[in-house]
C-alpha positions in Angstrom: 0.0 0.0 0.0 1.5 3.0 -0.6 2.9 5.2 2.4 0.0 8.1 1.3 -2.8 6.1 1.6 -1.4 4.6 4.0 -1.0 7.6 6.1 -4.9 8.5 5.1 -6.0 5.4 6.6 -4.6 6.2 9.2 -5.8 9.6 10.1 -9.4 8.4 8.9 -9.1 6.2 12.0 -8.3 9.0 14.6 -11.3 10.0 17.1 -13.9 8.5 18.0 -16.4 9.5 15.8 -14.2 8.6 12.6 -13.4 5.4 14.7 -17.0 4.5 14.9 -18.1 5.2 11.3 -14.8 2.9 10.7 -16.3 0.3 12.9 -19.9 0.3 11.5 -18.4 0.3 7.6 -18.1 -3.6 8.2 -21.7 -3.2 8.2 -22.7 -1.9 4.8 -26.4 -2.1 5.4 -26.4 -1.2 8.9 -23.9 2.1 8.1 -26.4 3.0 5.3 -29.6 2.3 7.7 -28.2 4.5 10.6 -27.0 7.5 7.9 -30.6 7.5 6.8 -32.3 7.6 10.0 -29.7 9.5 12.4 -27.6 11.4 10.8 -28.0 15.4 10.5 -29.5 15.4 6.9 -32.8 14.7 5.0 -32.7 14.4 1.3 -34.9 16.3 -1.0 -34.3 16.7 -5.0 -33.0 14.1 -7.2 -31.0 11.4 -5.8 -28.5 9.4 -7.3 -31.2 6.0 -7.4 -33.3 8.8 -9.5 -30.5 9.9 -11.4 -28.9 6.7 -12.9 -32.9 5.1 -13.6 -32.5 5.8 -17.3 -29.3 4.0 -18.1 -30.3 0.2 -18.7 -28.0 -2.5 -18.0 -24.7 -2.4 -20.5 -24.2 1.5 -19.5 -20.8 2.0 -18.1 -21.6 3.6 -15.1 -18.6 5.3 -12.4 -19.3 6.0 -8.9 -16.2 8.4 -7.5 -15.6 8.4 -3.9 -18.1 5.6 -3.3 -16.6 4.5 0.0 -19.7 1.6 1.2 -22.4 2.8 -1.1 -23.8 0.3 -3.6 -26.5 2.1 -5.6 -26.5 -0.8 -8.2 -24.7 -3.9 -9.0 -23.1 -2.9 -12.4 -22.0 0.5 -11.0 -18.1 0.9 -10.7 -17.3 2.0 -7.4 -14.3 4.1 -7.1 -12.2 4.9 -3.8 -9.2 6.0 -2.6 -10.0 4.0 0.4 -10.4 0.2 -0.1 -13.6 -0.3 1.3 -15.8 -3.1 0.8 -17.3 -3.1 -2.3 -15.0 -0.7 -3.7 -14.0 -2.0 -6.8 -11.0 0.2 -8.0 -8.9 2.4 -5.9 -7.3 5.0 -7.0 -7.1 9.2 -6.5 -10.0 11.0 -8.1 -7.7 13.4 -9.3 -6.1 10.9 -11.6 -8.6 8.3 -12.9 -6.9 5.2 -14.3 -9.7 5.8 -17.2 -9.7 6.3 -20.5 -10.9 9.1 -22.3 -14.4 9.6 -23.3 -15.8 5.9 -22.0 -18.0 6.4 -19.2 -22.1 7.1 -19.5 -22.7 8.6 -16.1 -21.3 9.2 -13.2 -21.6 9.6 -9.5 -19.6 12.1 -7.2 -21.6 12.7 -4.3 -19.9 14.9 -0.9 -16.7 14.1 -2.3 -15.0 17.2 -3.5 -15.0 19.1 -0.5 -13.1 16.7 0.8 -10.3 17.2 -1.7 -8.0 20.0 -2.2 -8.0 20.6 -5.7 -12.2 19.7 -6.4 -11.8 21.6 -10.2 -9.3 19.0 -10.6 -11.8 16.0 -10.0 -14.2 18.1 -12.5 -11.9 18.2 -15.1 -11.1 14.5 -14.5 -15.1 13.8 -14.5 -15.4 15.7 -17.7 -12.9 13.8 -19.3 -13.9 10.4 -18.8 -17.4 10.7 -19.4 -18.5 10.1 -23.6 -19.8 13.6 -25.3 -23.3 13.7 -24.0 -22.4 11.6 -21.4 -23.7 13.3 -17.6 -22.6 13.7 -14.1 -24.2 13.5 -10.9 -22.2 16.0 -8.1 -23.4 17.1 -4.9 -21.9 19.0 -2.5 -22.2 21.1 0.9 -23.4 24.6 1.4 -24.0 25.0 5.3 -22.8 22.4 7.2 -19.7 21.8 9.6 -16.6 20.6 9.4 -16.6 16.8 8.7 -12.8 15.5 8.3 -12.9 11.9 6.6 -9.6 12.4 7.1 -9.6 16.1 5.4 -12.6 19.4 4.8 -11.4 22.1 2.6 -14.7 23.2 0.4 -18.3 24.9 0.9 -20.0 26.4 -2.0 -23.3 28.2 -3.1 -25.0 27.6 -6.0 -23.6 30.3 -7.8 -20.2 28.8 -6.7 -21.1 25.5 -8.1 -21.9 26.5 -11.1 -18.6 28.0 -11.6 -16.8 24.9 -10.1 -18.9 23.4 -13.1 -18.3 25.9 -16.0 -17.1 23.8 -18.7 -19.9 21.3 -19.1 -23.5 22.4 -19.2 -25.6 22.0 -16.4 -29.2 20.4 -16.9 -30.0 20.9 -13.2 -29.4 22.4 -9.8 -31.0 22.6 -6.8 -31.3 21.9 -3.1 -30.0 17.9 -1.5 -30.5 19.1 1.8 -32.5 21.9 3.2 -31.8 24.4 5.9 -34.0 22.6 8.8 -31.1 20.0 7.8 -28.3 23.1 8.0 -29.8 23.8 11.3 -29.5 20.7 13.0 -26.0 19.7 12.2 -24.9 23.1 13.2 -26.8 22.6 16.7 -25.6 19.2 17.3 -22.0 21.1 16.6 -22.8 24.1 18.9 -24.3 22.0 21.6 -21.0 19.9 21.8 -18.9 23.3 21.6 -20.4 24.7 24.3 -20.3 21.7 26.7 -16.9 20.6 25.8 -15.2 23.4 27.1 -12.4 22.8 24.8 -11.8 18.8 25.1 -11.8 17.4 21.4 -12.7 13.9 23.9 -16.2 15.2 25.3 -16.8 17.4 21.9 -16.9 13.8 20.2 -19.4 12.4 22.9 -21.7 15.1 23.3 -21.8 15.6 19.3 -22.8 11.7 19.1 -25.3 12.5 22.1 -26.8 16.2 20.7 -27.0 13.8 17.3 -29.1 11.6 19.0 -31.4 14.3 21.0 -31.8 16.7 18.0 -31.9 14.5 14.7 -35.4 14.1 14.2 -35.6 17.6 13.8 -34.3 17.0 10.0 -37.6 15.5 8.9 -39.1 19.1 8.7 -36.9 19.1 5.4 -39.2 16.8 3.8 -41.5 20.1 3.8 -39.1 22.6 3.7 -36.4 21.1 1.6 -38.6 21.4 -1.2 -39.4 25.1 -1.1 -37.2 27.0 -3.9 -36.0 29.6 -0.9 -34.3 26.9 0.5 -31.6 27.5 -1.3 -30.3 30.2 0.9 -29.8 28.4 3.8 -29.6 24.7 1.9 -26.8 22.0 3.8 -26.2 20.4 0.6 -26.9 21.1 -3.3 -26.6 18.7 -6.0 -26.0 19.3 -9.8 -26.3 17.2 -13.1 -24.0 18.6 -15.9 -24.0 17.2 -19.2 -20.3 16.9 -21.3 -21.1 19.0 -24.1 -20.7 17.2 -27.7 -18.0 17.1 -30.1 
């Protein structure tokens, strides 16, 4: 494995609360049951199921940064982590893929966790065929989240500059703001009891998740209002490479 992976690994394991999402990743289904029910967001919009529906089986399909998330059995997932059911590792800044080959793909909350995202664009942009689309989301209000590294927010205006060179069919709100709002309650409630310690700011943001989560499920309203976008946790896109 090479030393910096290796060395990602390794910080992606530091703390408890990357410890425990470590731990429950042996648990695919579980992992993806508990991110649906507890976790600070509620998704509104198009979602990636939604998004790859029209490509029958045959479609070369690319999933980047997929870590556990099996959407569909003949999707590619891509990692930098080898997770299970990752099926190629490698940097998304440097697909081992050819030119122009791929029908769709995935990149969902990866490229804030990147430091050069309009690298991973261009890479996108390059893989998929002429016509072919993409499927991005990304954060707008929401905390920091290191799995291992956070560097990126953007706005929907900032998004689609990030996405200037390919045309974008649509763009819209992920996550709403009642979805902002609780993760940055559970993060302010654990600030303000913590007094400091990075040990008892893990366990009361696991506890403040707990208490306050249920709170997202107001985005199943509000999420859908076209306001939200001013307060949105998360946007998504789908940008189409333009033809030849």
């Amino acid at each position: 494995m090479p030393g910096t992976l290796r060395q990602h690994m390794e910080v992606e394991r530091t703390g408890l609360i990357n410890r425990l999402k470590c731990l429950l990743r042996r648990s695919p289904m579980l992992y993806r049951l508990l991110i649906f029910l507890i976790s600070p967001v509620c998704f509104s919009g198009v979602s990636p199921q939604r998004f790859l529906d029209p490509y029958p089986q045959g479609s070369l399909l690319l999933n980047i940064g997929a870590g556990i998330h099996r959407y569909r059995k003949d999707l590619i997932n891509l990692d930098i982590f080898p997770y299970e059911g990752v099926d190629v590792v490698a940097d998304a800044t440097a697909l081992p893929i050819p030119d122009s080959t791929c029908d769709a793909i995935l990149c969902e909350f990866l490229l804030e966790h990147v430091p050069d995202p309009a690298k991973v664009v261009s890479e996108i942009l390059r893989v998929l065929k002429p016509g072919g689309r993409a499927y991005i989301a990304i954060p707008f209000v929401y905390p920091f989240h290191a799995s291992p590294n956070d560097f990126h927010r953007w706005s929907i205006e900032g998004l689609r500059k990030l996405l200037k060179d390919g045309t974008i069919e649509d763009i819209n709100t992920r996550s709403g703001p009642t979805s902002a709002l609780t993760a940055q309650l559970v993060t302010w409630s654990a600030v303000a009891l913590s007094f400091g310690s990075e040990a008892l700011y893990s366990i009361f943001s696991l506890f403040f998740l707990l208490l306050f989560f249920p709170l997202k499920f107001l985005d199943l309203l509000f999420g859908w209002y076209p306001t939200s976008i001013h307060g949105a946790a998360d946007f998504y896109a789908i940008v189409r490479k333009p033809p030849l």
